[in-house]
C-alpha positions as CSV (number, residue, x, y, z in Angstrom):
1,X,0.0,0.0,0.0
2,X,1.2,3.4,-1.3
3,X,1.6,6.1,2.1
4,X,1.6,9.5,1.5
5,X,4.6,11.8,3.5
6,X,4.0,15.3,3.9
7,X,7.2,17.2,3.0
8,X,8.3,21.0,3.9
9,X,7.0,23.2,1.6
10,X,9.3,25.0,-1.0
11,X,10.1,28.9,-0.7
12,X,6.7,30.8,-1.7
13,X,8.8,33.5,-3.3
14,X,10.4,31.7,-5.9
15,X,7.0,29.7,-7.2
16,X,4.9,33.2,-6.5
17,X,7.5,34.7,-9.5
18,X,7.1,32.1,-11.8
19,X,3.2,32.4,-11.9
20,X,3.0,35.9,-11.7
21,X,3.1,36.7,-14.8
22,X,0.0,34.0,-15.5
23,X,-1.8,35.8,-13.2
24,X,-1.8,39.1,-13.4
25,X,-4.4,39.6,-15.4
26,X,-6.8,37.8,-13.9
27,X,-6.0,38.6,-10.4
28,X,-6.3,42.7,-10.7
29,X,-9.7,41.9,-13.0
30,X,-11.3,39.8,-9.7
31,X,-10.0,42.7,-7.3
32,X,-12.1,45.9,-9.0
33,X,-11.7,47.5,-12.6
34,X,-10.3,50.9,-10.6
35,X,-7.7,48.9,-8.6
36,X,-4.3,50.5,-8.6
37,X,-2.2,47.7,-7.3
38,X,-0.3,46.2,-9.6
39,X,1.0,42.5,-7.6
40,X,0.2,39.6,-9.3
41,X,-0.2,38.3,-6.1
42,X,-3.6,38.6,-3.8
43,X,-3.9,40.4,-1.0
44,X,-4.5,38.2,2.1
45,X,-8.2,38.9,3.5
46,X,-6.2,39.4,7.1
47,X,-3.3,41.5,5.8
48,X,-0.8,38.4,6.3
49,X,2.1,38.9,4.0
50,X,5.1,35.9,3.0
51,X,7.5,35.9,4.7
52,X,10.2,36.5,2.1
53,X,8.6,40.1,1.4
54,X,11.0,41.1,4.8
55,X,13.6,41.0,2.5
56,X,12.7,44.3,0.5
57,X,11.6,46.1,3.6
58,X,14.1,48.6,5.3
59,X,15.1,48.8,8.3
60,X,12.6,49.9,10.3
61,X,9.9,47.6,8.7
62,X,12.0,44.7,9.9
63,X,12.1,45.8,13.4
64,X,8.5,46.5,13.2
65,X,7.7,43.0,12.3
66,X,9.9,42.0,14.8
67,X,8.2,43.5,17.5
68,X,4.6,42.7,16.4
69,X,6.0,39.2,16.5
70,X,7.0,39.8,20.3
71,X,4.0,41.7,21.5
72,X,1.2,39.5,20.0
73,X,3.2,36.1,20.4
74,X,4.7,36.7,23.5
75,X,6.5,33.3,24.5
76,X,5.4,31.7,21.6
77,X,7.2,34.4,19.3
78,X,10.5,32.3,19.5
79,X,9.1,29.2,17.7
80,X,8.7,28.7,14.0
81,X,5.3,29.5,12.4
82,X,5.0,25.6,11.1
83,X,5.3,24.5,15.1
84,X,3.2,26.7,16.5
85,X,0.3,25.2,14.1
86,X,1.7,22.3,15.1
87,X,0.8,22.9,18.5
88,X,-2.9,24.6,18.1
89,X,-3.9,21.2,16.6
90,X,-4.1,19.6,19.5
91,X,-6.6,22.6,21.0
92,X,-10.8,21.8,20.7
93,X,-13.0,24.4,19.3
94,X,-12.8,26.5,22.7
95,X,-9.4,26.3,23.4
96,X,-8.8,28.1,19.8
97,X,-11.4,30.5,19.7
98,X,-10.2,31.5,23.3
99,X,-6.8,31.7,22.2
100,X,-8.1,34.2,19.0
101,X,-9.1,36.3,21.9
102,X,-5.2,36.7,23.3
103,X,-4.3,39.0,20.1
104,X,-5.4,39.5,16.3
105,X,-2.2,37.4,15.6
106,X,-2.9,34.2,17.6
107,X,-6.4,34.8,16.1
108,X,-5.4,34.4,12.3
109,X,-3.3,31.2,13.9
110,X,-6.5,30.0,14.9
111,X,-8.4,30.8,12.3
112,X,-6.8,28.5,10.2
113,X,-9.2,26.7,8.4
114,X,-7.1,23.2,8.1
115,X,-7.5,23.2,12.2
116,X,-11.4,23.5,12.2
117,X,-11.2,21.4,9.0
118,X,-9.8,18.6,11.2
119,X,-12.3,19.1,14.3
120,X,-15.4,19.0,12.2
121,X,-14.2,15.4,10.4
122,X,-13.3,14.4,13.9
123,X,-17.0,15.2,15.0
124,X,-18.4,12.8,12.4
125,X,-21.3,15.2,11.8
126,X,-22.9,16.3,8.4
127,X,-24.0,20.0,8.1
128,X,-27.2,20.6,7.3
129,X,-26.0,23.8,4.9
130,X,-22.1,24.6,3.9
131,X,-21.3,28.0,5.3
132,X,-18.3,29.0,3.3
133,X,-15.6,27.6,5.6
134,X,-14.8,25.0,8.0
135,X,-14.6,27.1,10.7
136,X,-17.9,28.7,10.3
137,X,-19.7,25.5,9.1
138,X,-18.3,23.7,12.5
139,X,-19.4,27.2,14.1
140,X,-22.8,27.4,12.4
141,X,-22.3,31.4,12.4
142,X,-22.5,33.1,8.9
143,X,-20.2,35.3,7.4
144,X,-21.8,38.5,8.3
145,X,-21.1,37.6,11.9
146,X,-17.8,36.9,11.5
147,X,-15.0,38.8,13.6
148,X,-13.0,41.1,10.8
149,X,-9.5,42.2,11.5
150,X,-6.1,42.8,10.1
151,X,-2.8,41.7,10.7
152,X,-0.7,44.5,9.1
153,X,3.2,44.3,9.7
154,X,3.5,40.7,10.1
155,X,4.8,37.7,8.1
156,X,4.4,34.4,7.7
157,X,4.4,31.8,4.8
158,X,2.3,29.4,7.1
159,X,0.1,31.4,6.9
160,X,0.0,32.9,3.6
161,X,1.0,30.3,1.2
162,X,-2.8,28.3,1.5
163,X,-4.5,31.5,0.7
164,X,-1.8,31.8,-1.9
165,X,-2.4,28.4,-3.4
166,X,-5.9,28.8,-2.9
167,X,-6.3,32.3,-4.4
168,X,-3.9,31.4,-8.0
169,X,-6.1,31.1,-11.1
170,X,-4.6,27.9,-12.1
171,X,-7.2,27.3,-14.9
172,X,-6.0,30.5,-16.7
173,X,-2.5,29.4,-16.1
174,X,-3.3,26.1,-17.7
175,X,-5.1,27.0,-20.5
176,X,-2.2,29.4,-21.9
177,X,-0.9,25.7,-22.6
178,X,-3.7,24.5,-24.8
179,X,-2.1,26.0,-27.7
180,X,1.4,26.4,-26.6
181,X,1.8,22.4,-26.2
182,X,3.8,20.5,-28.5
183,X,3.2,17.5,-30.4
184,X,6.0,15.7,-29.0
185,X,4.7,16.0,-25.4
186,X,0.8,15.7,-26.0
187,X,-1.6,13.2,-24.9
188,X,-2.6,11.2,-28.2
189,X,-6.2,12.3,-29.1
190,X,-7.8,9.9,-31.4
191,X,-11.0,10.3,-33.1
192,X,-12.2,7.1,-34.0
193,X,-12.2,4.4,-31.5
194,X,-9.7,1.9,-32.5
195,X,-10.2,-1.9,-32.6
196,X,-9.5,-4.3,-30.3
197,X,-6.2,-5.5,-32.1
198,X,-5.3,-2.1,-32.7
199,X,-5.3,-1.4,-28.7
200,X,-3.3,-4.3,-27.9
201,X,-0.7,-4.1,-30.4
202,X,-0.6,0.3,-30.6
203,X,-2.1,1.6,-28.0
204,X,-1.9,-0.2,-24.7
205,X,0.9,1.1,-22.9
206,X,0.7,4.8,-24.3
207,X,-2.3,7.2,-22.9
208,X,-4.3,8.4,-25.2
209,X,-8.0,10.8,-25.3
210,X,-10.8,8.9,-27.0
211,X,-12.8,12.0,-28.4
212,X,-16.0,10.5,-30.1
213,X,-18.0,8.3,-27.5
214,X,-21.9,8.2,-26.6
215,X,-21.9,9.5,-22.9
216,X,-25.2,10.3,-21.1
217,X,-25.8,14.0,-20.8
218,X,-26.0,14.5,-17.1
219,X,-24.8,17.2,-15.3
220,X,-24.0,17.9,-12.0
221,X,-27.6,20.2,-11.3
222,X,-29.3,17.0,-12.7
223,X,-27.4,14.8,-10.1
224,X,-28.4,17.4,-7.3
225,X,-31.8,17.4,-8.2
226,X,-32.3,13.7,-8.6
227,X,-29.7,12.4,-5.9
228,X,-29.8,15.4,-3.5
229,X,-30.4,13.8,-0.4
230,X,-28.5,11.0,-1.0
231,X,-25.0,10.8,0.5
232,X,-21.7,10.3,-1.1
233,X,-17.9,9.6,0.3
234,X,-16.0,13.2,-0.1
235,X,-12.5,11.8,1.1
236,X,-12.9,12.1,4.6
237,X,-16.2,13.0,4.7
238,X,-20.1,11.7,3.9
239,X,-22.2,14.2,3.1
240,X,-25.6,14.8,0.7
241,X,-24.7,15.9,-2.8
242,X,-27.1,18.9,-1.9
243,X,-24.6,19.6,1.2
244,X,-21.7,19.3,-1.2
245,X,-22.7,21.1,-4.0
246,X,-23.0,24.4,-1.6
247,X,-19.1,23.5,-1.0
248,X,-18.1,23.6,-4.6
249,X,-19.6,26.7,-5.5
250,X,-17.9,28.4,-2.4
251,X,-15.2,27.0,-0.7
252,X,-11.4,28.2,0.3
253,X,-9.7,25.3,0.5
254,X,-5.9,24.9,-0.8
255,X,-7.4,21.5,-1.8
256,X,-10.6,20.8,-1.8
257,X,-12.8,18.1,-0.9
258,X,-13.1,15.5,-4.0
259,X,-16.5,13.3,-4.2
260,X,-15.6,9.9,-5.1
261,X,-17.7,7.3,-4.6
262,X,-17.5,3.6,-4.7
263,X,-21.2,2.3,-4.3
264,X,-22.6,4.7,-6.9
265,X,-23.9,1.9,-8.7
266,X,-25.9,0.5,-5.5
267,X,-26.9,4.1,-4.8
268,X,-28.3,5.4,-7.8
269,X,-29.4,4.6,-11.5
270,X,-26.2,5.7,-13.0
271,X,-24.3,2.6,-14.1
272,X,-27.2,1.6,-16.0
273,X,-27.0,4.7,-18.1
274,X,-23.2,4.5,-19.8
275,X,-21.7,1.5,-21.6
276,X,-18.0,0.6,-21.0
277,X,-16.1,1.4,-24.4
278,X,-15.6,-1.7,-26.7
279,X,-11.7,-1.1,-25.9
280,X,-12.3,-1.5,-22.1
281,X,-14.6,-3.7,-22.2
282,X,-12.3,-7.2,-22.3
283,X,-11.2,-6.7,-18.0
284,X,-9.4,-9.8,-16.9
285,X,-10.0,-8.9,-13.0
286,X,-13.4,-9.9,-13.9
287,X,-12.4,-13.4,-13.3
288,X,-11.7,-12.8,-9.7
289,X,-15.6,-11.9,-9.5
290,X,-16.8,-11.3,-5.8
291,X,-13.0,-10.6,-4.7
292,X,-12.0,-7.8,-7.0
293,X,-11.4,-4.6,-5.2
294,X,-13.5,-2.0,-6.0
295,X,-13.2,-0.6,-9.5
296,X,-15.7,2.0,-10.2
297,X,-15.8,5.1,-9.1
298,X,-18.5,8.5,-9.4
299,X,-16.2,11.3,-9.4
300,X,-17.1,15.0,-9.0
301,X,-15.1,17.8,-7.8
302,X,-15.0,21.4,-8.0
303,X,-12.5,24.0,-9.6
304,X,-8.6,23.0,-8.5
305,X,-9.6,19.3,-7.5
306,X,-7.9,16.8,-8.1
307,X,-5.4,14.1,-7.8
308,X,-1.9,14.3,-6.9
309,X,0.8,11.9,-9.2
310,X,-0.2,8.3,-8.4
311,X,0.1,5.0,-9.8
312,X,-3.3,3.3,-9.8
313,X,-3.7,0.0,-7.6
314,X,-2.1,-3.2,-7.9
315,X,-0.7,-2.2,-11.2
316,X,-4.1,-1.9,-13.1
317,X,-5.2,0.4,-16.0
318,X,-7.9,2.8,-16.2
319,X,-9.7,4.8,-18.3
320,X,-11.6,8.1,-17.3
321,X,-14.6,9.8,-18.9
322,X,-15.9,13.6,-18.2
323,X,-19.6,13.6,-18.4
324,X,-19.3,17.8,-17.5
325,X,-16.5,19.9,-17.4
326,X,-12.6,19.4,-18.0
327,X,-9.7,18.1,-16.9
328,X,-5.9,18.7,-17.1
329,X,-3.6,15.9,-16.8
330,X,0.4,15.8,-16.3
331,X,1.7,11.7,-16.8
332,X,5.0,10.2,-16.8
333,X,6.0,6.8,-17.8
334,X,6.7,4.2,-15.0
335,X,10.2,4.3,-15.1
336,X,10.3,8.6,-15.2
337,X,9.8,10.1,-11.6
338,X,7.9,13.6,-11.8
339,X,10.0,16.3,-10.4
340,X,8.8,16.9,-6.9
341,X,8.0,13.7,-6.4
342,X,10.2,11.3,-4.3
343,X,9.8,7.5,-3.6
344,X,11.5,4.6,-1.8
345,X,12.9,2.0,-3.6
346,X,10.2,-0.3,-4.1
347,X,8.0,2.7,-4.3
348,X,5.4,1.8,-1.3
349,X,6.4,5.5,0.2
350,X,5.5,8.8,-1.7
351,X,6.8,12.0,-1.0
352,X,5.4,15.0,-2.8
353,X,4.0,18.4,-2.7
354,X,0.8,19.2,-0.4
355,X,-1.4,20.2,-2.9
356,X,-2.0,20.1,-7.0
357,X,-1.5,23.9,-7.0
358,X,1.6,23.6,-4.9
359,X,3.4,20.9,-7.3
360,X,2.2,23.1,-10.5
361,X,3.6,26.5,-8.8
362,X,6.6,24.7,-8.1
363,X,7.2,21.9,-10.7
364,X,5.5,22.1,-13.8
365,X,7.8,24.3,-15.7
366,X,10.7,21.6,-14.7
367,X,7.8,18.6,-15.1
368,X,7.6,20.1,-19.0
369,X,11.4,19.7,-20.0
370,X,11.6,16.3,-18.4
371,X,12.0,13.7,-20.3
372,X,8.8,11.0,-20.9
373,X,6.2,14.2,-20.0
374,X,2.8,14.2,-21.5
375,X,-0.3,16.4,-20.7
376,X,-3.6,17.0,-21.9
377,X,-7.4,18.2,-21.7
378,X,-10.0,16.0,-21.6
379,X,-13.3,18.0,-21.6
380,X,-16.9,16.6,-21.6
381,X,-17.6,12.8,-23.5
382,X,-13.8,12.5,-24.0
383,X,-12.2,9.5,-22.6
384,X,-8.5,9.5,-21.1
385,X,-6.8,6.1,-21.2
386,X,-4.4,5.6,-18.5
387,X,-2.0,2.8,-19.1
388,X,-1.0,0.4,-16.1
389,X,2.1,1.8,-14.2
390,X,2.3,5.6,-15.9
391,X,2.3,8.6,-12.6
392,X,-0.6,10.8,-13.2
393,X,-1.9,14.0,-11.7
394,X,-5.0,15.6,-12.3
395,X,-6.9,18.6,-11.7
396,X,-10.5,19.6,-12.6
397,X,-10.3,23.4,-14.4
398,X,-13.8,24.0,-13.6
399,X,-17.0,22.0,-11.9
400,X,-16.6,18.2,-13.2
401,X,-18.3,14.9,-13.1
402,X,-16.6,11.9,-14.6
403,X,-17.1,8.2,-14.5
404,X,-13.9,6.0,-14.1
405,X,-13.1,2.6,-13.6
406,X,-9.9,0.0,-13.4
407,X,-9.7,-2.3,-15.3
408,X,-7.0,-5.4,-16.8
409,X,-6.1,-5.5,-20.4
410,X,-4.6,-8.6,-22.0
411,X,-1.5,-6.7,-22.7
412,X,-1.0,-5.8,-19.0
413,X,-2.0,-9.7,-17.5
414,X,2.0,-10.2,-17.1
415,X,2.1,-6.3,-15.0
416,X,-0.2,-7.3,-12.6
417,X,0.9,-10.8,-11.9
418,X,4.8,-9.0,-11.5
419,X,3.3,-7.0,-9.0
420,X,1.3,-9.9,-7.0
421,X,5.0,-11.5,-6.9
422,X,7.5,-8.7,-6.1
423,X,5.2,-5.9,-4.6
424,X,2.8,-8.3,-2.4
425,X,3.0,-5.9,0.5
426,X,1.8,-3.4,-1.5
427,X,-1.3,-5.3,-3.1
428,X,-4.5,-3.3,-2.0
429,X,-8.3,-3.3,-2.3
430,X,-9.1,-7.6,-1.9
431,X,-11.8,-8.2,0.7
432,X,-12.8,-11.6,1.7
433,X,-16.1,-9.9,2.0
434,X,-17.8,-7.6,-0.4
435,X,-20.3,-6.5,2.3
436,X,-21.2,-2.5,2.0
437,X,-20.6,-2.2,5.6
438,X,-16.9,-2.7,4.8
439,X,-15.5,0.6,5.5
440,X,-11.6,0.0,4.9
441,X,-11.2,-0.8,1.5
442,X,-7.6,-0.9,1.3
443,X,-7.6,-3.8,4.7
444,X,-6.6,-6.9,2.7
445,X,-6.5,-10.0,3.8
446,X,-3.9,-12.5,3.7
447,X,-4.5,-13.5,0.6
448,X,-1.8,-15.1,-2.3
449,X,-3.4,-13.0,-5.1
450,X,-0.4,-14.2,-7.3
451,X,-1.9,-18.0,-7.2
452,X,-5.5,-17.1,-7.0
453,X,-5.1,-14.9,-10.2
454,X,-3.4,-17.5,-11.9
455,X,-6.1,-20.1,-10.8
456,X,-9.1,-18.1,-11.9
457,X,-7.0,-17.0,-15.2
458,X,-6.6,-20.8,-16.2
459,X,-10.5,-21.2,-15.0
460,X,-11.7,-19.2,-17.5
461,X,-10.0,-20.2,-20.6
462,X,-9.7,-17.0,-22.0
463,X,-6.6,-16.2,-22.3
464,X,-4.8,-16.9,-25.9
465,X,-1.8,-19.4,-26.3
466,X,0.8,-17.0,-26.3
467,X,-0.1,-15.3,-23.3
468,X,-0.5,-18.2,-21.7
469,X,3.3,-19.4,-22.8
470,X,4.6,-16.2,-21.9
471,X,3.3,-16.7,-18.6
472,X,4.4,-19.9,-18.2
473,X,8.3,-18.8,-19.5
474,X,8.1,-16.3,-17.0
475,X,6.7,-18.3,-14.1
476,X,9.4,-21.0,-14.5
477,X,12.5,-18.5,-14.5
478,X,11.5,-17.3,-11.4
479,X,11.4,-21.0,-10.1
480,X,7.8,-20.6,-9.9
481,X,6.0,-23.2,-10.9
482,X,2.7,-23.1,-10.3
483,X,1.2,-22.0,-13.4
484,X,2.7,-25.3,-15.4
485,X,1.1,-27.3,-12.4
486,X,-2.0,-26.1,-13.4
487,X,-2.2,-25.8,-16.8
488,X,-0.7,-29.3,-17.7
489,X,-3.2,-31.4,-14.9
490,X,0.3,-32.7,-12.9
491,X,-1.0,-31.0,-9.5
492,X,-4.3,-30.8,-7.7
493,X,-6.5,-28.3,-8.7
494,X,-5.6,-24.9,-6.7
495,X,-7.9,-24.2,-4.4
496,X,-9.0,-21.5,-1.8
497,X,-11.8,-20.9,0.9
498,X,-13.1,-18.3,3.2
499,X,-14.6,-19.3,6.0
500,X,-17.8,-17.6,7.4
501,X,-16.9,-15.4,9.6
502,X,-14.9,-13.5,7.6
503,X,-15.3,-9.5,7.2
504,X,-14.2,-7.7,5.4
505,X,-10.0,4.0,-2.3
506,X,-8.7,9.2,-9.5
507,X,-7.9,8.8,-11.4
């Protein structure tokens, strides 16, 4: 299983100049036509300013901050920005709002909205309405009500770079791409569907966009008003979609919330309405029936949603579809680490960037000279085919819903049963029990995928000849040799059971 480490962030300054001049444009348009500032950059609600501006102030700016530090911080003034969060997350609700009373500058500190983020997911209670934030959603208070006051004079990247990340118009950013790409480093977009042989022999380890399919025409108002009171997994949440569409149209998060849900299908009427692409169709995880970890997923997410560069699960494929809106994806091949992005040796630890906008501030203009790179926009009945193995990042450039699902390809039988025998510690998703009151879908059992693929692969007798040779070649060079056992009738039939008390997450 793949475990996300958070790293220190990079210097705000140095990403804040490479976007600037994306964003200046935009950024002085959303402040008022007879604005006279000129900074790419927003202005912090709260005044809050990086901390690298300290550099260009004189002398007695510096001393200023310096004191405002010390008066407002008292003891706490000698610790770094990053601890003393560190610290007000293990405050309640009362213990922070007391400590906003202190001073205006341990009340942006705890005002953070990541703080009252994590005490309303620890609460495990739905709101009935989304007030704009965490902290006034967990408060119930609305914005109108809501203590105003600055924090001029002091800096601090802790608390600035969110808002900063938050604040960039990445989709403007992004779309100066559209037509500054290059053919070399482009997603393939194909306009005819290709045939089966043509996948497996062209197509099946490069990513490509299938533009002409027959997608249903929903969109995400339709959802709300047929599925409104129905709740959906949000990451770490479960709320209504009616209760989560009031969060995508107003929101601050640096990365926000991302619907994606597994039991759409038992939920609603939606898998009834789209047919898998003929090129899809042939999945050879089918054969593991009830055992399969989950493969399809409802996906909706507002502006700057995403995913952050991933592999998908137990070395499977996917393909994606955008039934509304667009999506921009960055993908490397599985031997090409994006910049940013670190890994362990067998690659069951991931180290990158906090957010999608952080990685893109920071990264994607040395993401676009590295070798293997390919991006792309996928807007509404396009299809995005993600081979098994390639990194991929993703982020939504406006309100999206999209279907997705993983799948096995003939091509990529030998992948996955590489990973069942060198990466079984990182094998994910397999449930003795497919029961919906499974909540952890990633607990799997101890289970020896490797042989039970192999079993239910032989079962079936659909694989061809030379896949089952190649198989076989590789099985017995490894000293494995099960597959031979079974194929050729010289051992017992493989078996496995599960007793009955057994129990049981973008692309």
């Amino acid at each position: 299983m793949v475990k996300s480490i958070l790293p220190k962030r990079p210097i705000l300054d140095s990403i804040a100049e490479q976007f600037a001049v994306h964003t200046a444009t935009d950024v002085s348009h959303k402040r008022s036509k007879t604005s006279n500032e000129q900074s790419a950059i927003t202005k912090h609600p709260l005044g809050i300013r990086p901390f690298g501006n300290l550099i260009l102030c004189d002398n007695d700016a510096y001393f200023s901050s310096t004191q405002i530090r010390a008066k407002f911080l008292g003891y706490f003034a000698i610790l770094p920005d990053e601890l003393i969060s560190l610290v007000l997350q293990t405050l309640g609700a009362t213990e922070l709002r007391r400590l906003g009373y202190s001073s205006r500058i341990f009340s942006a500190f705890a005002a953070q909205d990541d703080l009252w983020k994590q005490l309303f997911v620890s609460r495990a209670k739905s709101p009935h309405r989304w007030h704009g934030t965490w902290r006034r959603t967990y408060l119930e208070i609305e914005e109108e009500n809501e203590t105003r006051f600055q924090c001029h004079g002091f800096y601090s990247d802790t608390l600035y770079r969110p808002f900063f990340c938050a604040s960039c118009n990445l989709t403007e950013y992004l779309q100066t791409l559209r037509t500054a790409g290059s053919d070399s480093t482009t997603i393939a977009r194909l306009s005819q569907c290709p045939s089966k042989n043509e996948f497996d022999t062209h197509w099946a380890f490069r990513p490509f966009i299938l533009e002409q399919h027959e997608w249903p025409t929903w969109t995400i108002k339709d959802l709300e008003r047929k599925y409104g009171s129905l709740r959906f997994v949000q990451e770490c949440v479960q709320w209504k979609l009616a209760v989560y569409s009031q969060y995508m149209q107003h929101n601050t998060d640096e990365s926000p919330l991302y619907l994606f849900d597994r039991e759409f299908a038992d939920k609603t009427e939606l898998a009834a309405e789209y047919k898998v692409p003929d090129i899809f169709a042939a999945d050879y995880f089918k054969v593991l029936e009830s055992i399969r970890p989950d493969y399809r997923w409802l996906i909706i997410g507002p502006e700057r949603s995403g995913s952050t560069f991933h592999k998908d699960p137990n070395a499977t494929s996917a393909w994606n579809a955008v039934i509304e809106g667009e999506k921009y994806w960055v993908m490397f091949p599985p031997d090409v680490l994006p910049p940013g992005v670190f890994t362990s040796d067998d690659e069951s630890e991931v180290t990158s960037p906090l957010s999608i906008a952080e990685w893109i501030l920071g990264f994607h203009k040395a993401a676009m000279s590295t070798p293997g790179y390919r991006d792309g926009f996928c807007k509404a009945g396009e299809v995005l085919y993600v081979p098994s193995g390639w990194w991929h990042l993703v982020v939504n450039l406006s309100n999206t819903a999209a279907i997705t699902q993983n799948f096995v390809p003939l091509p990529h039988i030998m992948s996955v049963l590489q990973f069942f025998h060198h990466k079984k510690d990182q094998i994910s998703g397999f449930r003795q029990s497919q029961s919906p009151d499974d909540d952890d879908e990633n607990e799997t059992p101890e289970m020896d995928m490797f042989n039970i693929f192999i079993q239910r692969l032989k079962d079936s007798n659909t694989l061809p000849e030379s896949t089952t040779q190649k198989i076989d070649e590789w099985s017995n060079s490894l000293g494995e040799s099960k597959w031979t056992k079974l194929t050729d009738g010289k051992e017992d039939s493989f078996s496995f059971c599960f007793g009955e008390d057994s129990t049981d997450e973008e692309s």
